[in-house]
N, C-alpha and C positions, 0 to 999 in steps of 0.2 A: 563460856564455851568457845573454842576456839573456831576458827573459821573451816579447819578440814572434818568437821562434823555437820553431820543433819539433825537440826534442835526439833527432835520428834514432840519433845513434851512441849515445848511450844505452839507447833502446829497442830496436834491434837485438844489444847487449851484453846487455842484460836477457833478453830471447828467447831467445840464445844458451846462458846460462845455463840457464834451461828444461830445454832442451834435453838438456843434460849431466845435471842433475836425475832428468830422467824416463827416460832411458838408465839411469843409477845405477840409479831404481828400479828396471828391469825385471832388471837383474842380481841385486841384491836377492833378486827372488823368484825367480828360473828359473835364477840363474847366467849364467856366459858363454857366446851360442850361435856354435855352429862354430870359425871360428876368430878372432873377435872379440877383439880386447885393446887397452887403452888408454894414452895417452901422460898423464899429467894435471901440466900447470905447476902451481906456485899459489906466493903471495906467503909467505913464512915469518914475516917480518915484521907480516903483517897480524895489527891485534890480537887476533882471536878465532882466530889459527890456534895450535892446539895440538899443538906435537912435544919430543920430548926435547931438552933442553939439548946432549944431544952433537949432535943433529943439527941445531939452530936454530945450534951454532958451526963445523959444517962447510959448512952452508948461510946463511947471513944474510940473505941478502934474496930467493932464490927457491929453489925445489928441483923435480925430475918426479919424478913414481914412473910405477909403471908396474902397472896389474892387470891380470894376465895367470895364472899358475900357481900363486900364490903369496901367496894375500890370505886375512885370516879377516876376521869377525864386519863386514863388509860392513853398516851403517846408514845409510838418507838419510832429511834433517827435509826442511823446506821450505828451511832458510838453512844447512844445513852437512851434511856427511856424515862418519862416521867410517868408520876401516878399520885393521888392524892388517895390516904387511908386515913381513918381512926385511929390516934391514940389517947384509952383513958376519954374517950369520946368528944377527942379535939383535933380536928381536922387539920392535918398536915402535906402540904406537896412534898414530895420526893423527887430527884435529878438523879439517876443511877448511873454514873455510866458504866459498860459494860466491861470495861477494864478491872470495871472494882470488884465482880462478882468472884465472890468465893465458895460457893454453892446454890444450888438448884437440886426441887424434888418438886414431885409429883404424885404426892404417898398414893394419889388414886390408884395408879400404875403399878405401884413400886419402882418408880423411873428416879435416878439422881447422877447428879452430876458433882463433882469438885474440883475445883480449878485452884491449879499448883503456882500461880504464878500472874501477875497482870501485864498486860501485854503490851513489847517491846520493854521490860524490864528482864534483868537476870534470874534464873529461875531460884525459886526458894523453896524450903520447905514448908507443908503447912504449919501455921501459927497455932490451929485449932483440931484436931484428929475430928471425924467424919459424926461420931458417937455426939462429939460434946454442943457442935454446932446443930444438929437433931434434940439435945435437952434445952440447947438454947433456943431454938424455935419454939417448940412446946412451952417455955416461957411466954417465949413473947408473943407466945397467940393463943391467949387462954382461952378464948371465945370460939376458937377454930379447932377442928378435928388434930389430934395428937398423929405425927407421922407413923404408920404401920411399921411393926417389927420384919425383919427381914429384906427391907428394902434393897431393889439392887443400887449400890454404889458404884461407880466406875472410877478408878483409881488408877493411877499413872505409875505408882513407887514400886510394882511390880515389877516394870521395865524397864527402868533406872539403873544405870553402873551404878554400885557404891561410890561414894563420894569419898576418900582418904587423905 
Protein backbone atom coordinates (compact mmCIF):
# COMPACT_ATOMS: atom_id res chain seq x y z
CA UNK A 1 0.00 0.00 0.00
CA UNK A 2 1.50 3.01 -0.77
CA UNK A 3 2.14 5.85 1.72
CA UNK A 4 -0.79 8.42 0.41
CA UNK A 5 -3.39 5.91 1.68
CA UNK A 6 -4.96 5.07 5.09
CA UNK A 7 -4.52 1.04 5.48
CA UNK A 8 -8.16 0.89 7.02
CA UNK A 9 -7.92 -3.03 6.98
CA UNK A 10 -5.02 -2.90 8.83
CA UNK A 11 -6.35 -0.67 11.56
CA UNK A 12 -9.56 -2.37 11.71
CA UNK A 13 -7.50 -5.93 12.07
CA UNK A 14 -5.40 -4.32 14.77
CA UNK A 15 -8.68 -3.29 16.83
CA UNK A 16 -9.92 -6.45 16.14
CA UNK A 17 -7.12 -7.89 17.88
CA UNK A 18 -7.85 -5.69 20.77
CA UNK A 19 -10.55 -6.91 21.12
CA UNK A 20 -9.83 -10.59 21.50
CA UNK A 21 -6.95 -9.26 23.95
CA UNK A 22 -9.06 -7.71 26.39
CA UNK A 23 -11.94 -10.60 26.17
CA UNK A 24 -8.79 -12.93 27.03
CA UNK A 25 -8.18 -10.64 29.85
CA UNK A 26 -11.34 -10.60 31.47
CA UNK A 27 -11.45 -14.43 31.30
CA UNK A 28 -8.20 -14.40 32.88
CA UNK A 29 -9.43 -12.86 35.83
CA UNK A 30 -13.19 -13.98 36.46
CA UNK A 31 -13.20 -17.08 34.11
CA UNK A 32 -15.85 -17.72 31.59
CA UNK A 33 -19.20 -16.05 32.32
CA UNK A 34 -22.49 -18.00 31.43
CA UNK A 35 -22.33 -19.73 28.69
CA UNK A 36 -19.63 -18.02 26.87
CA UNK A 37 -16.82 -20.24 24.99
CA UNK A 38 -14.61 -19.60 22.09
CA UNK A 39 -13.58 -20.54 18.62
CA UNK A 40 -9.88 -19.28 18.42
CA UNK A 41 -8.02 -19.80 14.55
CA UNK A 42 -4.31 -18.93 14.66
CA UNK A 43 -1.36 -19.38 12.20
CA UNK A 44 0.77 -22.51 13.58
CA UNK A 45 3.23 -21.53 11.26
CA UNK A 46 3.63 -18.03 12.53
CA UNK A 47 7.11 -17.73 13.90
CA UNK A 48 6.39 -16.87 17.53
CA UNK A 49 3.67 -19.43 17.80
CA UNK A 50 4.59 -22.08 20.00
CA UNK A 51 2.98 -25.82 20.00
CA UNK A 52 4.29 -29.28 20.27
CA UNK A 53 5.98 -30.79 17.41
CA UNK A 54 3.17 -33.38 17.21
CA UNK A 55 0.75 -30.87 16.82
CA UNK A 56 2.75 -28.23 14.62
CA UNK A 57 2.93 -31.85 12.25
CA UNK A 58 -0.87 -32.57 12.46
CA UNK A 59 -1.47 -29.07 11.94
CA UNK A 60 1.18 -26.97 9.59
CA UNK A 61 -0.13 -24.19 8.78
CA UNK A 62 -3.32 -23.35 10.98
CA UNK A 63 -5.15 -25.03 13.91
CA UNK A 64 -8.78 -23.76 16.39
CA UNK A 65 -8.92 -24.76 19.76
CA UNK A 66 -11.48 -24.01 21.51
CA UNK A 67 -11.75 -22.57 25.51
CA UNK A 68 -14.72 -23.70 26.76
CA UNK A 69 -14.44 -26.55 29.76
CA UNK A 70 -11.14 -27.44 29.44
CA UNK A 71 -8.25 -24.94 29.52
CA UNK A 72 -5.63 -24.28 32.49
CA UNK A 73 -2.97 -21.60 33.42
CA UNK A 74 -4.93 -19.08 31.03
CA UNK A 75 -2.09 -15.83 30.55
CA UNK A 76 -2.43 -12.76 28.30
CA UNK A 77 0.80 -10.09 27.54
CA UNK A 78 0.13 -7.39 25.29
CA UNK A 79 1.37 -9.46 21.95
CA UNK A 80 0.53 -13.26 22.85
CA UNK A 81 -1.28 -15.28 25.30
CA UNK A 82 -0.69 -18.73 26.64
CA UNK A 83 -2.94 -21.61 27.50
CA UNK A 84 -2.63 -25.22 28.25
CA UNK A 85 -5.53 -27.58 26.56
CA UNK A 86 -6.33 -31.26 25.86
CA UNK A 87 -5.40 -32.96 23.01
CA UNK A 88 -6.60 -36.69 22.54
CA UNK A 89 -6.11 -36.19 26.45
CA UNK A 90 -2.50 -34.91 26.38
CA UNK A 91 -1.83 -31.98 27.87
CA UNK A 92 -0.38 -29.36 25.78
CA UNK A 93 0.86 -25.51 26.35
CA UNK A 94 0.13 -23.19 23.71
CA UNK A 95 2.19 -19.59 23.01
CA UNK A 96 -0.26 -17.66 20.57
CA UNK A 97 0.72 -14.65 19.74
CA UNK A 98 -1.76 -12.35 18.56
CA UNK A 99 -0.35 -11.59 15.40
CA UNK A 100 -1.18 -15.20 14.37
CA UNK A 101 -4.92 -15.09 14.90
CA UNK A 102 -6.90 -15.69 12.02
CA UNK A 103 -10.28 -16.08 13.52
CA UNK A 104 -12.27 -15.61 16.67
CA UNK A 105 -16.12 -16.82 17.64
CA UNK A 106 -18.17 -16.92 20.10
CA UNK A 107 -21.05 -19.26 18.86
CA UNK A 108 -22.63 -18.39 22.38
CA UNK A 109 -23.27 -14.94 20.89
CA UNK A 110 -23.06 -15.38 17.37
CA UNK A 111 -19.96 -12.96 17.86
CA UNK A 112 -17.00 -13.72 15.14
CA UNK A 113 -14.15 -12.08 14.05
CA UNK A 114 -11.56 -12.70 10.96
CA UNK A 115 -8.62 -11.32 10.52
CA UNK A 116 -7.23 -10.47 6.84
CA UNK A 117 -3.73 -10.14 7.66
CA UNK A 118 -1.09 -10.36 10.64
CA UNK A 119 0.25 -7.40 11.91
CA UNK A 120 2.74 -5.09 10.39
CA UNK A 121 2.83 -7.40 7.48
CA UNK A 122 1.22 -6.70 3.75
CA UNK A 123 -2.30 -7.42 3.68
CA UNK A 124 -3.28 -10.67 2.04
CA UNK A 125 -6.11 -12.51 1.34
CA UNK A 126 -7.61 -15.13 3.42
CA UNK A 127 -5.88 -18.51 3.07
CA UNK A 128 -9.14 -20.09 4.31
CA UNK A 129 -12.98 -18.52 3.58
CA UNK A 130 -14.83 -18.13 7.04
CA UNK A 131 -17.19 -21.49 6.31
CA UNK A 132 -14.04 -23.79 6.08
CA UNK A 133 -12.26 -22.55 9.27
CA UNK A 134 -15.92 -23.09 11.17
CA UNK A 135 -15.77 -27.20 9.71
CA UNK A 136 -12.39 -27.08 10.88
CA UNK A 137 -13.22 -26.10 14.39
CA UNK A 138 -16.00 -28.50 14.52
CA UNK A 139 -13.15 -30.81 13.86
CA UNK A 140 -10.99 -30.14 16.22
CA UNK A 141 -13.22 -29.81 19.04
CA UNK A 142 -15.40 -32.88 18.93
CA UNK A 143 -15.99 -32.77 22.50
CA UNK A 144 -17.22 -29.09 22.27
CA UNK A 145 -20.38 -27.65 21.11
CA UNK A 146 -20.49 -27.32 17.04
CA UNK A 147 -20.54 -23.37 16.14
CA UNK A 148 -24.23 -22.11 15.68
CA UNK A 149 -25.44 -21.64 11.94
CA UNK A 150 -25.95 -18.11 11.12
CA UNK A 151 -23.22 -16.70 13.10
CA UNK A 152 -22.42 -13.07 12.58
CA UNK A 153 -19.04 -12.74 10.76
CA UNK A 154 -17.31 -9.40 10.33
CA UNK A 155 -15.53 -9.36 7.21
CA UNK A 156 -13.39 -6.71 5.73
CA UNK A 157 -13.48 -7.83 1.65
CA UNK A 158 -16.63 -5.80 1.53
CA UNK A 159 -14.68 -2.53 1.73
CA UNK A 160 -11.84 -3.40 -0.19
CA UNK A 161 -10.90 -1.63 -3.71
CA UNK A 162 -10.54 -4.57 -6.01
CA UNK A 163 -7.09 -5.58 -6.35
CA UNK A 164 -6.08 -5.51 -10.45
Amino acid sequence: MTNDTVDYAYLVDNAMRTVVRDVLRQVQRVGLPGQHHFFISFRTDHPNTQISETLRSKYPHEITIVLQHQFWDLFVAEDHFKVSLSFNNVPEKLVVPFAALTGFADPSTKFGLQFHHEQNEPIEEPTMPISAATSLAAAAAADAEAPKEGAEIIALDAFRKNKK
